[in-house]
Backbone as ProteinMPNN parsed JSONL, in Angstrom:
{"seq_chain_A": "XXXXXXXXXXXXXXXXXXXXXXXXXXXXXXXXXXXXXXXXXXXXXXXXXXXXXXXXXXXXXXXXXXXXXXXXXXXXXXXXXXXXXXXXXXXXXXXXXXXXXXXXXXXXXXXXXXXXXXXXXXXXXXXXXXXXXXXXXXXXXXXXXXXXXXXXXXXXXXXXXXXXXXXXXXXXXXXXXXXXXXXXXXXXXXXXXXXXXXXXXXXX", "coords_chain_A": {"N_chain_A": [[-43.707, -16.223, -34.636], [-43.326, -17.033, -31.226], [-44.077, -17.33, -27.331], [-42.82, -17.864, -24.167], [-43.659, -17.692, -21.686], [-42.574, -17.688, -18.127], [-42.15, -18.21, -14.852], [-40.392, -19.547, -13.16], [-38.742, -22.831, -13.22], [-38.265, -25.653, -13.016], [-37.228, -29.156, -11.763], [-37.578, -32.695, -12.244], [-38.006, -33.469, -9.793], [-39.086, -30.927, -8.354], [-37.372, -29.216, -7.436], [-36.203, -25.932, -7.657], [-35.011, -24.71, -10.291], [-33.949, -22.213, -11.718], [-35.022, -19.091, -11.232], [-37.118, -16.059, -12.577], [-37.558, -13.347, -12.968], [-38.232, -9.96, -14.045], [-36.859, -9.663, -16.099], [-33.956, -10.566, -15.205], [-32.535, -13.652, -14.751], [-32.366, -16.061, -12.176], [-29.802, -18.423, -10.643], [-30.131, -21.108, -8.248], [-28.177, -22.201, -7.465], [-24.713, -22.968, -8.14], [-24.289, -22.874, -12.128], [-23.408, -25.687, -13.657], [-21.279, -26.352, -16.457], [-21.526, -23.909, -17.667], [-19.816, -22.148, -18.448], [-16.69, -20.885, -17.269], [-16.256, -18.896, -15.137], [-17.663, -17.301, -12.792], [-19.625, -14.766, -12.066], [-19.854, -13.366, -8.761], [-19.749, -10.593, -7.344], [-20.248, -7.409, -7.889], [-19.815, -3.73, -7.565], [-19.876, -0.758, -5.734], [-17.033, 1.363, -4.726], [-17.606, 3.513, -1.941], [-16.935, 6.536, -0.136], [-14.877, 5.423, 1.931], [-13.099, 4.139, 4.978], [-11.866, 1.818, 5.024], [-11.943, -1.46, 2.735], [-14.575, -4.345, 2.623], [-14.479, -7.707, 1.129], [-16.378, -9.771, 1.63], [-16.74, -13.305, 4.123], [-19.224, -14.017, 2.601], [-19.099, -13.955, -0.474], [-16.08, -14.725, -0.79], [-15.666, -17.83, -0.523], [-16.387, -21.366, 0.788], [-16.574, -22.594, -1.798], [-15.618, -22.148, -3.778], [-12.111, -22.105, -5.066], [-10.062, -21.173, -6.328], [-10.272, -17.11, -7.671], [-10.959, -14.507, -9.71], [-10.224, -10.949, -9.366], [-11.037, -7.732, -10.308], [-9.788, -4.634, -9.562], [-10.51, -0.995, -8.949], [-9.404, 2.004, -6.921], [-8.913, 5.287, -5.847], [-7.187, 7.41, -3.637], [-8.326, 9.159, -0.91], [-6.893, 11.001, 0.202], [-3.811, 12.633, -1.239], [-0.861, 10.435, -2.56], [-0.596, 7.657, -1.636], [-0.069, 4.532, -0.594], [-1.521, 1.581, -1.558], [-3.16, -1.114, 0.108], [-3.621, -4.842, 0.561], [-5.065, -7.106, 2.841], [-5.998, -10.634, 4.054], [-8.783, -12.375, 5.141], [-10.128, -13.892, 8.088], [-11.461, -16.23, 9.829], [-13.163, -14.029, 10.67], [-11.967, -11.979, 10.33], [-9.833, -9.126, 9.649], [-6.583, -10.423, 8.956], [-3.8, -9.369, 10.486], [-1.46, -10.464, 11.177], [1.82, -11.232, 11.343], [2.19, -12.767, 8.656], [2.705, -13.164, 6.405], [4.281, -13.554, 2.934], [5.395, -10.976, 0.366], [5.635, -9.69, -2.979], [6.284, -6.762, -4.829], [6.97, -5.894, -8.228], [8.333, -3.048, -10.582], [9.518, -1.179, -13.575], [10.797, 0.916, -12.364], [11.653, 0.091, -9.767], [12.079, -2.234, -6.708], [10.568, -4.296, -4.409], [10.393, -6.158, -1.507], [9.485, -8.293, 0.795], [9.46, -10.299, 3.489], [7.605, -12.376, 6.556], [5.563, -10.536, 6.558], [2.45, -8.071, 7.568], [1.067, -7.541, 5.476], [-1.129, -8.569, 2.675], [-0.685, -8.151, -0.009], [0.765, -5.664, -1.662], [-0.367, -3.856, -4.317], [1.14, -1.769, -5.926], [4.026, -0.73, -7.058], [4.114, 2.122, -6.219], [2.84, 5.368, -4.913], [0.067, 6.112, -5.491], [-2.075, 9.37, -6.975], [-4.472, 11.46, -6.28], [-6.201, 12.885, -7.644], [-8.458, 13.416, -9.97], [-8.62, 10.903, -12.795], [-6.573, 10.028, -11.679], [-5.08, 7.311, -9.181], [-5.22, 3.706, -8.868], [-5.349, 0.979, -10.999], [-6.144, -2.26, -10.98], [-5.828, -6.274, -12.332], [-6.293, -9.257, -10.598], [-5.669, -12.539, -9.329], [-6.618, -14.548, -7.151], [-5.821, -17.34, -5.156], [-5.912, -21.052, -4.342], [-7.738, -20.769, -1.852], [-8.856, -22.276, -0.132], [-6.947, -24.965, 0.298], [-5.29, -26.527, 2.086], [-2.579, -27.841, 1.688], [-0.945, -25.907, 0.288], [0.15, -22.838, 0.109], [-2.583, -19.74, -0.051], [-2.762, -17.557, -2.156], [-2.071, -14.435, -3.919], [-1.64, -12.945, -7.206], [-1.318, -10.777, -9.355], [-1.237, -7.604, -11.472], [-0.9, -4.184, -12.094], [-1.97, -1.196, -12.838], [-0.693, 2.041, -12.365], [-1.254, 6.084, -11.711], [0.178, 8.557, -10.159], [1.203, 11.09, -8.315], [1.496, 13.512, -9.783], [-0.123, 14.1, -11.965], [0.424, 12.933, -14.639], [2.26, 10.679, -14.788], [2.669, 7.42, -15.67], [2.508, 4.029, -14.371], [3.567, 0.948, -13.844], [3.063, -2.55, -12.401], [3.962, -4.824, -11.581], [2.686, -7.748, -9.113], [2.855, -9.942, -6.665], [1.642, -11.758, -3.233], [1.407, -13.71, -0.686], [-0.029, -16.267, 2.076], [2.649, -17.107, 4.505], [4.567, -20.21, 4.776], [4.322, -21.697, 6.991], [2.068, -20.541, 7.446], [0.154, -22.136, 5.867], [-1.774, -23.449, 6.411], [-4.003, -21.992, 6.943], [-7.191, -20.398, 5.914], [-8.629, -18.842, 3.201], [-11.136, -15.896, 3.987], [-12.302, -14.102, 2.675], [-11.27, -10.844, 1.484], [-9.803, -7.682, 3.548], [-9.56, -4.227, 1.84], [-7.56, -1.353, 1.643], [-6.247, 1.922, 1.861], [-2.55, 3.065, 2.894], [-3.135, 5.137, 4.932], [-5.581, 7.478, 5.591], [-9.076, 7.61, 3.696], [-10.898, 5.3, 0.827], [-11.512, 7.032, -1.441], [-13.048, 6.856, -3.97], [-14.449, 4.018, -5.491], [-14.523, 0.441, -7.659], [-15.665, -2.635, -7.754], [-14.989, -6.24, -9.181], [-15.999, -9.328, -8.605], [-14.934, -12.497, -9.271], [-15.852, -16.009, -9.339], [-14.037, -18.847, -9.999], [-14.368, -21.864, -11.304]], "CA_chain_A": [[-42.844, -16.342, -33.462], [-44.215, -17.818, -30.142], [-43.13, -16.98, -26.505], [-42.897, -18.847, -23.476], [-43.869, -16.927, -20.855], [-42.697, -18.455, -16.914], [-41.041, -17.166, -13.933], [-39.682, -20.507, -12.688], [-38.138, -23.596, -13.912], [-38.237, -26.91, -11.963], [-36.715, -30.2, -12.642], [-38.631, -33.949, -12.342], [-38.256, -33.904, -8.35], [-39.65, -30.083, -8.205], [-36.451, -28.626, -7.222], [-36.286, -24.908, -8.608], [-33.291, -24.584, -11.483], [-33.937, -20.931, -12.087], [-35.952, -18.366, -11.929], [-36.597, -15.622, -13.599], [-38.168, -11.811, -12.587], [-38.045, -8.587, -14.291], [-35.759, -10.067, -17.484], [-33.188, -11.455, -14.792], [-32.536, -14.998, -14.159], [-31.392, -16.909, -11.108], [-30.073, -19.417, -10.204], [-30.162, -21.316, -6.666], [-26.968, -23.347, -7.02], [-23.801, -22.544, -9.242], [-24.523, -23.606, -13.0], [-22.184, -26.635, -14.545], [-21.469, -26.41, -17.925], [-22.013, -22.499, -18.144], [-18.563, -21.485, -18.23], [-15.537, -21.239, -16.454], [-16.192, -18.354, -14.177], [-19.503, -16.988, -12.186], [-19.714, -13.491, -11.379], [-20.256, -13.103, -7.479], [-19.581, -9.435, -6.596], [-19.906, -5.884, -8.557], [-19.981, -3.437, -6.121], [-19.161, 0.351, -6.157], [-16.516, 1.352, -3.448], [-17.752, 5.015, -1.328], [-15.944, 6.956, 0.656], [-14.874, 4.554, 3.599], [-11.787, 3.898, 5.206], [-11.443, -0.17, 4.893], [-13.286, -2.241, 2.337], [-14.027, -5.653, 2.646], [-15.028, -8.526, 0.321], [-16.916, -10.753, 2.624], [-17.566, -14.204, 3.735], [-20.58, -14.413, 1.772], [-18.454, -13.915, -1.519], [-14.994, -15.628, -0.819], [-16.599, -18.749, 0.159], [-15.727, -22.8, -0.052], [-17.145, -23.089, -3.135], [-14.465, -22.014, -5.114], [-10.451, -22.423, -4.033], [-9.513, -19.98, -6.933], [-11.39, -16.052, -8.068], [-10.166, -13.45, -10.55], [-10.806, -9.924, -9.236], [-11.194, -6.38, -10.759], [-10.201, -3.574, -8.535], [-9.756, 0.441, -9.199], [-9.082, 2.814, -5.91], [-8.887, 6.041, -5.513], [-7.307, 7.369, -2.186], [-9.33, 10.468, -0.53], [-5.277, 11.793, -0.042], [-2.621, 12.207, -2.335], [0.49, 10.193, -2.408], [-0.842, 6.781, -0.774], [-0.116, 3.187, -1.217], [-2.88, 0.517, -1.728], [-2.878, -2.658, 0.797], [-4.488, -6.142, 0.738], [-4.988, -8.488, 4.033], [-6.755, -11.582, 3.764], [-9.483, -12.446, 6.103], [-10.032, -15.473, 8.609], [-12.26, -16.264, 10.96], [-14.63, -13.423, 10.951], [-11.551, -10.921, 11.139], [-8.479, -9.145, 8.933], [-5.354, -11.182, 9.625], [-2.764, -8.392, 10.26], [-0.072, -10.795, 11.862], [3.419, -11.387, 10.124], [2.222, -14.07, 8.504], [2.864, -13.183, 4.977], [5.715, -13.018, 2.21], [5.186, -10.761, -0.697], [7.208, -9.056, -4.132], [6.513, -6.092, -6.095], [8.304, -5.198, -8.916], [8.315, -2.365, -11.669], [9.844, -0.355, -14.045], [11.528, 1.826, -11.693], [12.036, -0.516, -8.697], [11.081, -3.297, -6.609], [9.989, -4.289, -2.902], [10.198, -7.506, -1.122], [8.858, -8.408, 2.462], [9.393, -11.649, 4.092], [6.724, -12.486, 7.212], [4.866, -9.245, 6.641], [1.543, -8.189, 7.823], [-0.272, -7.297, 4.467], [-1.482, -9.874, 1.706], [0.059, -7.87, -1.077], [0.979, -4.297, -1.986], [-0.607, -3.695, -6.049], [1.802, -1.197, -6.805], [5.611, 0.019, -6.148], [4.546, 3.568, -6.447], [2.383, 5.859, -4.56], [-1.765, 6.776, -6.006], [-2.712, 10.317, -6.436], [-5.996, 11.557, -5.489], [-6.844, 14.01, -8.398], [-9.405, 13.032, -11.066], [-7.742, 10.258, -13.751], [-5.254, 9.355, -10.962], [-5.487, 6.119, -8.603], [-5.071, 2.266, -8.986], [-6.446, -0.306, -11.353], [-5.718, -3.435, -11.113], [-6.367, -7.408, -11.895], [-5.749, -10.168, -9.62], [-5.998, -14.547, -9.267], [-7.033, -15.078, -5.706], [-5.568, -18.727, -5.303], [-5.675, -21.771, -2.894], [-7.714, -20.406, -0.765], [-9.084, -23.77, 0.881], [-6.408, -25.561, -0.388], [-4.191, -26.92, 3.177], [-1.054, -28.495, 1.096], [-0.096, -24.914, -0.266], [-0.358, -21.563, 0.92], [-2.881, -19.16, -0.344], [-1.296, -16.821, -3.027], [-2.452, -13.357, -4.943], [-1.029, -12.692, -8.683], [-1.918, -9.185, -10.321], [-0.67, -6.694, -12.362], [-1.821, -2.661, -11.451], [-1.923, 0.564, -13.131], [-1.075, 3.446, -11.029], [-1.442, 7.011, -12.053], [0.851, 8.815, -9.319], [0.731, 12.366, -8.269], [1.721, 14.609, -10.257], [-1.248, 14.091, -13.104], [0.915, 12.433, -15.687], [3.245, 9.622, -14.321], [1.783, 6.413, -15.319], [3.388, 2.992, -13.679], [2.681, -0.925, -14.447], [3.143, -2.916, -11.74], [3.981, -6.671, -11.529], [2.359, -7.984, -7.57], [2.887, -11.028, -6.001], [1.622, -12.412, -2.122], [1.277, -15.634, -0.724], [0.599, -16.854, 3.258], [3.93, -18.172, 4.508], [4.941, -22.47, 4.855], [3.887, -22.298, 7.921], [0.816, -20.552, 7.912], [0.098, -22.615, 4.757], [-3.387, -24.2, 6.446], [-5.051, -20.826, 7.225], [-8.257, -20.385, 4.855], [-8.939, -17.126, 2.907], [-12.611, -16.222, 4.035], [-12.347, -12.447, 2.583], [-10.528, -9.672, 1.855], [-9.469, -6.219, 3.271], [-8.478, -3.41, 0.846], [-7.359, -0.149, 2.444], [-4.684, 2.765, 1.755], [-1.925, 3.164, 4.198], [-3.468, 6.387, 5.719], [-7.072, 7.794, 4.747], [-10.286, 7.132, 2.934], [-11.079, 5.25, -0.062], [-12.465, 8.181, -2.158], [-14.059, 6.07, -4.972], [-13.49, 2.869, -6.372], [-15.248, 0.327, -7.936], [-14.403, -4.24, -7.316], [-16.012, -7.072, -9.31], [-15.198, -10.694, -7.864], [-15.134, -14.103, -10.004], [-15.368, -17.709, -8.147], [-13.333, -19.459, -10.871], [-15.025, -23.065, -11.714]], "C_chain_A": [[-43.722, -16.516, -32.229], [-43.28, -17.515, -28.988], [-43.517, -17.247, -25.46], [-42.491, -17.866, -22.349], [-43.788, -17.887, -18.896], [-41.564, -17.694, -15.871], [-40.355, -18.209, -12.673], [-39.699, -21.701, -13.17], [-37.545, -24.638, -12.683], [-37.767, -28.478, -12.816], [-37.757, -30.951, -12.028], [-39.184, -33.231, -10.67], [-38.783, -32.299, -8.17], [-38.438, -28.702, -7.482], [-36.297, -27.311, -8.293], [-35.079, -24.893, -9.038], [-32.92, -23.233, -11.477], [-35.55, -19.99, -11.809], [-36.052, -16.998, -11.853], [-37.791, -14.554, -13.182], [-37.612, -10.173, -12.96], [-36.832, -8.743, -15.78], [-34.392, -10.887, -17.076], [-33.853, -13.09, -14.473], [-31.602, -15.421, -13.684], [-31.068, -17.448, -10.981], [-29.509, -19.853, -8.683], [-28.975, -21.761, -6.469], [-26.0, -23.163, -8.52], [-23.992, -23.434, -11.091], [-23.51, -24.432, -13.176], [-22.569, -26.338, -15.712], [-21.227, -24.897, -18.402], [-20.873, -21.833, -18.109], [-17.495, -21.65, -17.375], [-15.486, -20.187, -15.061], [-17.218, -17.43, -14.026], [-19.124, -15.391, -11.259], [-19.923, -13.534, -9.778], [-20.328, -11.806, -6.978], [-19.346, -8.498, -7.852], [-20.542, -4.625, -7.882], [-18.863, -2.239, -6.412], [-18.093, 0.618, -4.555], [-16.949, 2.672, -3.005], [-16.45, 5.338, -0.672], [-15.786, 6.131, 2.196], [-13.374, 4.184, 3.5], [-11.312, 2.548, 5.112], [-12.666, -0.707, 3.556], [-13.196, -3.39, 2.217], [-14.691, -6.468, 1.779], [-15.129, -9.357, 1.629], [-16.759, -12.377, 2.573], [-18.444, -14.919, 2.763], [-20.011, -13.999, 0.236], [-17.309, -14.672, -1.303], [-15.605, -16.967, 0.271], [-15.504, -20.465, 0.072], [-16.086, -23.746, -1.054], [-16.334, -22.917, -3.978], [-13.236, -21.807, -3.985], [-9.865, -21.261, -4.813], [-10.584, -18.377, -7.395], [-10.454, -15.471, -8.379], [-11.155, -12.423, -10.079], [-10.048, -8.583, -9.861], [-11.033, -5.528, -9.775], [-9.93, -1.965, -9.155], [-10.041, 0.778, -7.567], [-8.635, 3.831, -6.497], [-8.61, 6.798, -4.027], [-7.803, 8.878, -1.927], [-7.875, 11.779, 0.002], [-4.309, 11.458, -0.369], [-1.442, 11.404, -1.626], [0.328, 9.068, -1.657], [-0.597, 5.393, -1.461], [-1.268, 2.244, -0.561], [-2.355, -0.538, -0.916], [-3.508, -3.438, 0.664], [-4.422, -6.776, 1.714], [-6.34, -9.474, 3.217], [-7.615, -11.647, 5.374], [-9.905, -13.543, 6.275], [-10.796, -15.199, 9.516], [-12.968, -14.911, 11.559], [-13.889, -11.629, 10.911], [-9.995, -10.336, 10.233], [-7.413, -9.476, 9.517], [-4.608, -9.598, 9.293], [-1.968, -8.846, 11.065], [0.529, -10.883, 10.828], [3.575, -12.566, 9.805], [2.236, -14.655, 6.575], [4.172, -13.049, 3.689], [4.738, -11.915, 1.18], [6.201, -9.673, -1.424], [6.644, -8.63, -4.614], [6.819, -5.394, -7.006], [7.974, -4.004, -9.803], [9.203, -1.749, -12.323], [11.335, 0.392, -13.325], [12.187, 1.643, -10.213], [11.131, -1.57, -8.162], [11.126, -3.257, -4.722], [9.717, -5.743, -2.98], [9.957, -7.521, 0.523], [8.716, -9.774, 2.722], [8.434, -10.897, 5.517], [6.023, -11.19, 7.444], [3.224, -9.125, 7.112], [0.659, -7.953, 7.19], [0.436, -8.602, 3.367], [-0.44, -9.755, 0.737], [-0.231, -5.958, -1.427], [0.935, -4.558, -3.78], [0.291, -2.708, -6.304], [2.99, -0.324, -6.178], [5.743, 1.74, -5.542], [3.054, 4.396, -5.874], [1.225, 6.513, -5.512], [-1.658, 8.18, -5.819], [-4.456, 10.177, -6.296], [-6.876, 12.605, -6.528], [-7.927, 13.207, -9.752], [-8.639, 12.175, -12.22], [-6.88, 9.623, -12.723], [-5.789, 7.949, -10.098], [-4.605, 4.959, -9.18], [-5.861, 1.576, -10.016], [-5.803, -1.473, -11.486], [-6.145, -4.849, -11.326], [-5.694, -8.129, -11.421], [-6.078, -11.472, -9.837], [-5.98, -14.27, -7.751], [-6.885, -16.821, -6.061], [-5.533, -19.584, -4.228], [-6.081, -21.362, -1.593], [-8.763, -21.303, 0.895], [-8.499, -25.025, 0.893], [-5.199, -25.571, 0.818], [-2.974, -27.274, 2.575], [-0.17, -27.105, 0.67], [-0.606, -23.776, -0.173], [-1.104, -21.058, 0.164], [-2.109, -17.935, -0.952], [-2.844, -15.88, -4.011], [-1.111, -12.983, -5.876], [-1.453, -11.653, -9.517], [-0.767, -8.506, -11.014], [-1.409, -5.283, -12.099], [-0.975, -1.41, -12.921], [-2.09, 1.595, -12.743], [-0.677, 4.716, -12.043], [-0.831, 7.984, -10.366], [0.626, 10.131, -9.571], [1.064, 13.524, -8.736], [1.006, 14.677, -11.926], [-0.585, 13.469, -14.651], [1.402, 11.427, -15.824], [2.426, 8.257, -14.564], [3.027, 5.084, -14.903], [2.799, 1.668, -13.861], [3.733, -1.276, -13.195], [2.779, -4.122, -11.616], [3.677, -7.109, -9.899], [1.992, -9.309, -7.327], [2.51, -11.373, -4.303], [1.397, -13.448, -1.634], [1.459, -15.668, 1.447], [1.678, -17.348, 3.434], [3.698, -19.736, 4.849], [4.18, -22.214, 5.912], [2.544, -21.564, 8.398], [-0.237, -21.232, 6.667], [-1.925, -23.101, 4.592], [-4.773, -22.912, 6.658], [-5.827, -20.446, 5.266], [-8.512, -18.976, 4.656], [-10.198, -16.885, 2.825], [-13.357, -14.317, 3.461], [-11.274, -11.848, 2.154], [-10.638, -7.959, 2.21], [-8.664, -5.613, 2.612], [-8.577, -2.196, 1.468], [-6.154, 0.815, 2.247], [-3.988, 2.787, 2.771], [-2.277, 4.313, 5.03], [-4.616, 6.761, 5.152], [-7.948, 6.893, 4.321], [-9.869, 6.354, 1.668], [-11.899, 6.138, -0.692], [-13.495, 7.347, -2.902], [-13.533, 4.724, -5.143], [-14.664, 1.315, -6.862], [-14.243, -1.79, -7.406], [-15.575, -5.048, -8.292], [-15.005, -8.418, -9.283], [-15.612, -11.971, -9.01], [-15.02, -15.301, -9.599], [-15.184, -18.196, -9.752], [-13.559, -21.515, -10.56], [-13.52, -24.124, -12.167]], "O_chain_A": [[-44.879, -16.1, -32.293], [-42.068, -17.402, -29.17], [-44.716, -16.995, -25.339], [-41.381, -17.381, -22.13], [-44.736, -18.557, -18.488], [-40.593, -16.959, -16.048], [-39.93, -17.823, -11.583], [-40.779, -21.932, -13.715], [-36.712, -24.456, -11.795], [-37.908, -28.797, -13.996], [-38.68, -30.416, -11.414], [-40.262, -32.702, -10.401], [-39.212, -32.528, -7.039], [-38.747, -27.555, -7.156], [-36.266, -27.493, -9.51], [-34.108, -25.041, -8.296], [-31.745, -22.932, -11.272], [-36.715, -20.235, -12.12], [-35.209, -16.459, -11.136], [-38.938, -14.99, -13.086], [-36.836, -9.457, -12.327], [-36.151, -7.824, -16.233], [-33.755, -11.594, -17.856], [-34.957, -13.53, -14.155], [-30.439, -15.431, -14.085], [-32.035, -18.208, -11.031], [-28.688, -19.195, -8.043], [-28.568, -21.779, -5.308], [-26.443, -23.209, -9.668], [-23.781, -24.646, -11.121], [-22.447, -23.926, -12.816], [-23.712, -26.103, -16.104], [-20.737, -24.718, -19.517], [-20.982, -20.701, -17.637], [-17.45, -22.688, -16.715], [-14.838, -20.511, -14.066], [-17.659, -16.794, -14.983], [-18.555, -15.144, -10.195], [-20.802, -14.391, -9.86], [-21.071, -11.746, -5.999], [-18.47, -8.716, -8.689], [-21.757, -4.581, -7.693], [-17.739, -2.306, -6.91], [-18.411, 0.115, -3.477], [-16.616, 3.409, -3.934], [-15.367, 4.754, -0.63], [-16.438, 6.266, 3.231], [-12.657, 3.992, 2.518], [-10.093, 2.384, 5.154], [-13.859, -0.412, 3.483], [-12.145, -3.886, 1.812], [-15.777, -5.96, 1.499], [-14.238, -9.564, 2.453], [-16.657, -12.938, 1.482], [-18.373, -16.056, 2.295], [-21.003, -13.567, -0.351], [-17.572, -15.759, -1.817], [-15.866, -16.945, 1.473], [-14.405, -20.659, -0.448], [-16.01, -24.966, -1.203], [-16.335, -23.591, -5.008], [-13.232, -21.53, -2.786], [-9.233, -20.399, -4.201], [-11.788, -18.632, -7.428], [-9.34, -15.539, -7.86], [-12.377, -12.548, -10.156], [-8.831, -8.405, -9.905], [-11.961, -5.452, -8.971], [-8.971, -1.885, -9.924], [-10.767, 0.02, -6.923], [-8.001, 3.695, -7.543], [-9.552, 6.867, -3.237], [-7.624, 9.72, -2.807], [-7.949, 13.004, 0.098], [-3.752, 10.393, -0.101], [-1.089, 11.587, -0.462], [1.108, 9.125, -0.707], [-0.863, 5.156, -2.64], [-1.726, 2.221, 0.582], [-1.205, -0.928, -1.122], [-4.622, -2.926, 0.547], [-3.335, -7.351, 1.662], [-7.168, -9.235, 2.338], [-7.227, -11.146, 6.429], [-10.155, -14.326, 5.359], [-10.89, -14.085, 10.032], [-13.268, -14.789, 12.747], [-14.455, -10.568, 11.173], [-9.068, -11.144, 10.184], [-7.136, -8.939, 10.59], [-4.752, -8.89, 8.296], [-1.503, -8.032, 11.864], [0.133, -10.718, 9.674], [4.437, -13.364, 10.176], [1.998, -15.659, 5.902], [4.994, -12.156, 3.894], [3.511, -12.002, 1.205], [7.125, -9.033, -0.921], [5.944, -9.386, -5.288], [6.992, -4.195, -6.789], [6.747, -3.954, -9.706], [10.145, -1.604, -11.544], [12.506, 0.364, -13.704], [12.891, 2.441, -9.594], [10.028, -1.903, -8.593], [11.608, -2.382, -4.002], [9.169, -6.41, -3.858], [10.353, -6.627, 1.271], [7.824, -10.403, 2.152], [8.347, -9.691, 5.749], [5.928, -10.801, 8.608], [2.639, -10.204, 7.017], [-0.487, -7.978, 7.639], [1.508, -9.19, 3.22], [0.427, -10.592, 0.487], [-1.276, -5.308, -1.382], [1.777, -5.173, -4.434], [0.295, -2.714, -7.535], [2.983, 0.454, -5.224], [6.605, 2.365, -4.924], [2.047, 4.005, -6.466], [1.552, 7.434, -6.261], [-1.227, 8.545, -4.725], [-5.272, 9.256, -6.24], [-7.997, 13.034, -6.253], [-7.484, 12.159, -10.22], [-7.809, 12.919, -12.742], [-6.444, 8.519, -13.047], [-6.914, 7.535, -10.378], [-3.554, 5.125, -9.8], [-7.085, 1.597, -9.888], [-4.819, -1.545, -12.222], [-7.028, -5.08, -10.501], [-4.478, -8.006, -11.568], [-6.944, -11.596, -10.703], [-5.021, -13.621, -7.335], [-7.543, -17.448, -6.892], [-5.179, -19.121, -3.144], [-5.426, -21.415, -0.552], [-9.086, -21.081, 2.062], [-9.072, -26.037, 1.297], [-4.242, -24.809, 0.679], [-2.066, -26.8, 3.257], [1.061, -27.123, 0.686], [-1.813, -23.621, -0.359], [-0.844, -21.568, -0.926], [-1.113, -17.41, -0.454], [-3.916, -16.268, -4.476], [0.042, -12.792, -5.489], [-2.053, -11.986, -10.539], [0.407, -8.877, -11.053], [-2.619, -5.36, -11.882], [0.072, -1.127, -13.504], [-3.157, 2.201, -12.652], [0.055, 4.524, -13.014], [-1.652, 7.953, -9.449], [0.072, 10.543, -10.59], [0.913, 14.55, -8.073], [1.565, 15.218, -12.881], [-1.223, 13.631, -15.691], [1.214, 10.894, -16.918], [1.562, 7.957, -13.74], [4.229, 5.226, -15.126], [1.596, 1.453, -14.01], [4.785, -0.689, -12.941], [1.625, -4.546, -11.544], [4.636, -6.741, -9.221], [0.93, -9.785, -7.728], [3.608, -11.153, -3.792], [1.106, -14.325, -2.448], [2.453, -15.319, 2.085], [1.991, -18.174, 2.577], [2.612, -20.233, 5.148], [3.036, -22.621, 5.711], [1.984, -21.843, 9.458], [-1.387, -20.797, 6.593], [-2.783, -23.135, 3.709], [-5.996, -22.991, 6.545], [-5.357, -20.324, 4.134], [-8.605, -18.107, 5.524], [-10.783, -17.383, 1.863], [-14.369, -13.68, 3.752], [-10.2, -12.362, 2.468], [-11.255, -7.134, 1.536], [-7.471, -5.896, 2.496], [-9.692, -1.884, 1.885], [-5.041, 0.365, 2.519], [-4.604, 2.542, 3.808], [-1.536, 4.43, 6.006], [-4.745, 6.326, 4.007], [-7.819, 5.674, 4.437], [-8.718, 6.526, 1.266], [-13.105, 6.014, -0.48], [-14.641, 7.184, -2.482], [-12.363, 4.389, -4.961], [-15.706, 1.284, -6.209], [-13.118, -2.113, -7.027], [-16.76, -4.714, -8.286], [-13.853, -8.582, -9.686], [-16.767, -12.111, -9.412], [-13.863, -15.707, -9.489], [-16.041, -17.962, -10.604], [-12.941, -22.195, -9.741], [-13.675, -25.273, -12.581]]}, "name": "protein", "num_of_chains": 1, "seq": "XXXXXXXXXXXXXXXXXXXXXXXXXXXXXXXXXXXXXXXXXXXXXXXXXXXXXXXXXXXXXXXXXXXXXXXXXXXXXXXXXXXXXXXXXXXXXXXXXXXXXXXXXXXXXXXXXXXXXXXXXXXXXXXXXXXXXXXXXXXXXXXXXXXXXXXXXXXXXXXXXXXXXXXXXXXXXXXXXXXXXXXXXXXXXXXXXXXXXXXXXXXX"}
């Protein structure tokens, strides 16, 4: 067996492809071919009152991303929010629809000021309890049709047993259809995020 020892990888014109330090390898510019969707973000959440997925992750390199979230709120009995972020800054005008349903009831909001509410039913705060949820981040440089989130959540509500599935829909409205999604904020309606953990996908 023979082993090919290098810590960068150049094509004809000298342009670096990859390279490659400590068993990872990089690369400078999104692979083709390598799948359908490129990790960008895994990323623990602390105790902080807002958290945001940046710029420098929701980018205009990709129009669609599948994200991973759990939360934890730092006090019982809280619901989870999403805004989208524009120009450097969380949109919190009434510029949103969104629907979500479960089990035990549902919630609808025409021109509202959050992205999307993950779950009909209030997070506790005790160990096992919280949010998890996945999401499609869609259209989000895409002028002909509004920007739109599609998830599904698992809440663990406060009284250490209650579990809840949760169908979540949001979407910019018609007429704010051209506004670009350059981020998002995630935040409970009152308090800290105790813990929580996010990993982001730019979808190829």
């Amino acid at each position: 067996m023979s082993t090919l020892k290098v810590n960068t990888i150049q094509d004809t014109a000298t342009n670096n492809a990859m390279t490659i330090s400590g068993g990872t390898v990089t690369f400078p510019n999104t692979p083709t071919g390598a799948g359908s969707m490129i990790k960008l973000l895994d990323a623990t959440i602390g105790n902080v009152a807002d958290y945001y997925v940046t710029n420098s992750i929701i980018t205009s390199t990709y129009n669609n991303y599948k994200i991973y979230l759990y939360a934890k709120p730092a006090t019982d009995d809280k619901l989870l929010y999403i805004r989208a972020m524009n120009g450097g800054s969380s949109d919190n005008g009434s510029n949103y629809s969104r629907d979500t349903d479960s089990r035990s009831g549902n919630t609808n909001a025409q021109g509202t000021t959050t992205f999307a509410l993950p779950s009909y039913w209030t997070a506790g705060n005790q160990d096992g309890e919280g949010i998890s949820c996945v999401f499609d981040l869609m259209n989000c440089n895409y002028a002909n049709f509004p920007a739109t989130i599609s998830g599904v959540s698992n809440t663990y509500t406060t009284d250490g047993t209650s579990h809840i599935q949760s169908r979540f829909v949001g979407a910019y409205t018609v007429a704010n259809r051209a506004k670009v999604v350059e981020g998002l904020h995630i935040f409970w309606a009152s308090g800290n995020i105790a813990e929580g953990t996010i990993k982001v996908y730019g979808v190829i």
